[in-house]
C-alpha positions, 0 to 999 in steps of 0.5 A: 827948591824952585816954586813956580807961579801961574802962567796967567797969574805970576804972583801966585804959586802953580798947585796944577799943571795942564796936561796938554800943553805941560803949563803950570797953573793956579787954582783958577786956571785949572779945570778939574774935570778936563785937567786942563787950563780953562783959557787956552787948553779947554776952549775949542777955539783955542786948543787946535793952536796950542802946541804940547811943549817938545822936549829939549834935544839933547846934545850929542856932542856932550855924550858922546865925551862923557861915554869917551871919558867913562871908557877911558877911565874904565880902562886906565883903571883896568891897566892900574889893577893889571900892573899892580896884581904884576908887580905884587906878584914877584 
């Protein structure tokens, strides 16, 4: 299992993680309160600037082969259960 470190302390483990921007973080850097990071996400000055982490855009090109593929497999199964019920049954 992977264990992530602290975005502002790379030695030490992250036992948090900010609920604005999604960073993880170190006891230290964590406010219990706003349960955010106490240098970028709980500072005014700074929490207009900070950008919430966006998901990864998923690739369509992958499922739409691996929807194909099911579909396809679906069916050759489909065919395998049609000719073997034929031939069993004369």
């Amino acid at each position: 299992m992977e264990e992530f470190h602290c975005m502002n302390h790379p030695d030490r483990a992250a036992v948090h993680q900010c609920t604005r921007c999604g960073k993880p973080l170190c006891d230290e850097c964590y406010n219990p309160e706003m349960q955010t990071c106490r240098a970028y996400c709980n500072n005014p000055a700074t929490a207009s600037t900070v950008e919430p982490q966006q998901p990864q855009p998923k690739n369509t090109f992958w499922q739409i082969v691996v929807a194909l593929l099911a579909i396809v497999g679906a069916l050759a199964l489909l065919l395998a259960a049609i000719c073997g019920a034929m031939i069993y049954s004369y």
